[in-house]
C-alpha positions in Angstrom: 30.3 -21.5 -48.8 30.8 -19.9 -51.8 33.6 -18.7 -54.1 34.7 -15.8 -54.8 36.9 -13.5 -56.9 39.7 -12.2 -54.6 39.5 -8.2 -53.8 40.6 -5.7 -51.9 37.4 -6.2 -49.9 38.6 -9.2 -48.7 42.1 -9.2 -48.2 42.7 -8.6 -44.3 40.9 -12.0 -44.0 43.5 -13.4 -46.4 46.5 -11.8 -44.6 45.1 -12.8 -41.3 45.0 -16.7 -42.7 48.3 -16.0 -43.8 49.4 -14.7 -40.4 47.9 -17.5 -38.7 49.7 -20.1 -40.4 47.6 -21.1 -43.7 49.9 -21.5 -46.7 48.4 -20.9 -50.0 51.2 -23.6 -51.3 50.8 -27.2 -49.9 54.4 -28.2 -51.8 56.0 -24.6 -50.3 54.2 -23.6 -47.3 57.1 -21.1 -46.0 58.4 -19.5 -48.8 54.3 -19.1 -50.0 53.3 -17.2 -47.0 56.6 -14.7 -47.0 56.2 -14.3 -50.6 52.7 -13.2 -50.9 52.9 -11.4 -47.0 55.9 -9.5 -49.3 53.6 -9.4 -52.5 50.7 -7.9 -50.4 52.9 -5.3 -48.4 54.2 -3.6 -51.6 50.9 -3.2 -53.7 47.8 -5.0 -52.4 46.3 -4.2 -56.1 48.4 -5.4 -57.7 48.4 -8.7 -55.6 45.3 -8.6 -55.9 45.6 -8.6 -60.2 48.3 -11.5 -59.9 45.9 -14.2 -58.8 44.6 -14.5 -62.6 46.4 -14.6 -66.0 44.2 -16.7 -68.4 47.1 -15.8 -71.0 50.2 -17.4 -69.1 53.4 -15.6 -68.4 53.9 -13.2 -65.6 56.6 -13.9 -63.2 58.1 -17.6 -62.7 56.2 -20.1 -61.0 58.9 -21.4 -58.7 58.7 -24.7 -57.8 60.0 -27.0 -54.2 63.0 -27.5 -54.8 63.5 -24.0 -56.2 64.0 -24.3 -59.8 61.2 -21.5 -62.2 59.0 -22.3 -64.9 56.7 -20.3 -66.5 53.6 -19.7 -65.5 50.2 -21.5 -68.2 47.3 -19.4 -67.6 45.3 -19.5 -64.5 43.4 -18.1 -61.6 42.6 -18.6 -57.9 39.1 -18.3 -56.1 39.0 -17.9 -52.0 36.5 -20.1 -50.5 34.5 -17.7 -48.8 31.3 -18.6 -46.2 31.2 -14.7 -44.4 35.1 -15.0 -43.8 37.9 -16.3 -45.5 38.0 -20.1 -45.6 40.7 -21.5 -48.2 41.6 -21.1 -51.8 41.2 -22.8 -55.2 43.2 -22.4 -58.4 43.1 -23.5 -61.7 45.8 -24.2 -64.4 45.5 -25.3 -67.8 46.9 -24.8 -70.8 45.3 -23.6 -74.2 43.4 -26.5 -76.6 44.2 -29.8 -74.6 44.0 -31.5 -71.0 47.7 -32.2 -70.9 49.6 -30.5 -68.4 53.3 -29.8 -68.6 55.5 -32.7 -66.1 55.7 -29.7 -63.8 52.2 -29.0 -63.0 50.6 -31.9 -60.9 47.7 -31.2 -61.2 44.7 -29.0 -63.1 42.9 -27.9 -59.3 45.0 -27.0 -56.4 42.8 -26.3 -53.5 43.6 -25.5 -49.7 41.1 -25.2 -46.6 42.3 -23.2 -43.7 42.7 -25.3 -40.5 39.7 -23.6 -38.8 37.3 -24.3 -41.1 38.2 -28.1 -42.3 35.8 -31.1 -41.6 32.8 -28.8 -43.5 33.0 -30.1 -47.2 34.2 -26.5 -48.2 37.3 -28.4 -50.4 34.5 -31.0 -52.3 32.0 -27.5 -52.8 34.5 -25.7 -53.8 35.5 -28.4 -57.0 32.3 -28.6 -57.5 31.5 -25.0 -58.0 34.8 -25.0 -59.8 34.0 -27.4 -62.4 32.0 -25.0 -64.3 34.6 -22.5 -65.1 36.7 -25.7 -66.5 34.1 -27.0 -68.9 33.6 -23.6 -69.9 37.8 -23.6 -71.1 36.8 -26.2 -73.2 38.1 -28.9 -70.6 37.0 -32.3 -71.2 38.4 -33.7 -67.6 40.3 -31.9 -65.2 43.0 -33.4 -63.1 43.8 -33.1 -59.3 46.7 -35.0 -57.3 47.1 -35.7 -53.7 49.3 -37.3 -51.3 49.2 -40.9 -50.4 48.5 -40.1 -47.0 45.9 -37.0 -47.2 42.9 -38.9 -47.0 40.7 -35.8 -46.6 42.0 -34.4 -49.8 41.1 -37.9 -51.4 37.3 -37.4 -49.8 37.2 -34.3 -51.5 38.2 -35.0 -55.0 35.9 -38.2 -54.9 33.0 -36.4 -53.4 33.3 -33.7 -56.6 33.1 -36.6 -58.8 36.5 -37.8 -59.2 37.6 -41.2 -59.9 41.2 -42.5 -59.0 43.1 -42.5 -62.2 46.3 -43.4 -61.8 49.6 -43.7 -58.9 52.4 -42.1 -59.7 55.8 -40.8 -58.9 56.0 -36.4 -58.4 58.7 -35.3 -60.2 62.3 -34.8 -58.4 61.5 -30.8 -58.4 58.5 -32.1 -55.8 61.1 -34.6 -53.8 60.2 -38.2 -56.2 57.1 -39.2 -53.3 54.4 -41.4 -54.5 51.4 -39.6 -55.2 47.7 -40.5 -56.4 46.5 -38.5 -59.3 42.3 -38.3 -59.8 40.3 -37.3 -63.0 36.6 -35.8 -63.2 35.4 -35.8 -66.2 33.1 -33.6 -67.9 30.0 -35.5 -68.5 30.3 -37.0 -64.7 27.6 -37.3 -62.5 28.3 -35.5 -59.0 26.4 -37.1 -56.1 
C-alpha cells in the first residue's frame, strides 16, 4: 500500500467507495459523501484541485454540528494498493504545532471497510510522517474515539504515544476522546 496524490486517474475508485458507503468524514459521514458525490458531479478537476491548499482558505470547513470555519492549509492522500483503499489528510497551521480548538487533530485518516484489518491506516501515518517533518512539524497530533480501538492500534503502531484524554468540543457533540502525539525524533517499530 502506498499513497498517492489524488487524480483523475483514480477517481471512479473514489466515487465507487463513496457509492458503497465509505465516508471521507468520520465526524460527518452523510453530509461528506453527498457533498463530495455533488463536488465530483460538477467538475471532477476541480475536485480533484480541492484536496490540497498548503495556503489555507478556500471554502468553509463545516463542522458536526454545522457551524464553518476556515479552512488552515492542508491536503489528503488516498491509500492506494492497485485500488482505492482509504484516505489521509493533513492539517497544520504555519510556524507552530498548535492547532486551532476546532481542529482535533493534525492526521485524519479513514480505511474503507473492505480493506480494514491490513495495517493500511498505521502505513499510511507512517508514510505520512515525512511530509510533516518536512512543514517544519516537531510532533504531529491525531485523536480517536474512546471506543475505536483499531484507530488506537494504528496511531500507536506509527509511533504514537497516548498524550492526553480529553473532552471534543460541543461543535463535535462534548464525547470523551483520546488524543496521541508522534513526535519527530520517534522511533517507529
Amino acid at each position: 500500500m502506498n499513497l498517492v496524490v489524488p487524480a483523475i486517474d483514480h477517481l471512479p475508485q473514489y466515487v465507487d467507495a463513496l457509492n458503497r458507503g465509505w465516508a471521507p468524514s468520520t465526524s460527518r459521514p452523510v453530509d461528506s459523501v453527498r457533498e463530495e458525490l455533488e463536488q465530483i458531479s460538477r467538475d471532477p478537476v476541480v475536485f480533484i484541485a480541492s484536496l490540497e491548499s498548503r495556503e489555507g482558505g478556500g471554502d468553509l470547513a463545516t463542522l458536526p454540528d454545522g457551524s464553518k470555519v476556515a479552512r488552515l492549509p492542508w491536503f489528503r492522500r488516498w491509500l492506494w494498493d492497485g485500488e482505492f483503499c482509504g484516505a489521509i489528510s493533513l492539517r497544520w497551521q504555519q510556524g507552530t504545532e498548535a492547532l486551532p480548538p476546532h481542529c482535533l487533530g493534525h492526521i485524519g485518516y479513514g480505511v474503507v471497510e473492505w480493506k480494514r484489518r491490513r495495517g493500511y491506516a498505521k502505513e499510511a501515518i507512517r508514510q505520512l510522517l515525512p511530509e510533516a517533518w518536512n512543514l517544519g512539524l516537531r510532533y504531529v497530533e491525531i485523536t480517536t474515539e474512546q471506543d475505536n480501538i483499531a484507530s488506537q492500534r494504528a496511531a500507536l503502531g506509527a509511533g504514537a504515544q497516548l498524550y492526553e484524554e480529553f473532552v471534543h468540543p460541543p461543535s463535535f457533540g462534548g464525547r470523551p476522546g483520546l488524543r496521541y502525539r508522534i513526535y519527530r525524533e520517534s522511533r517507529i517499530s
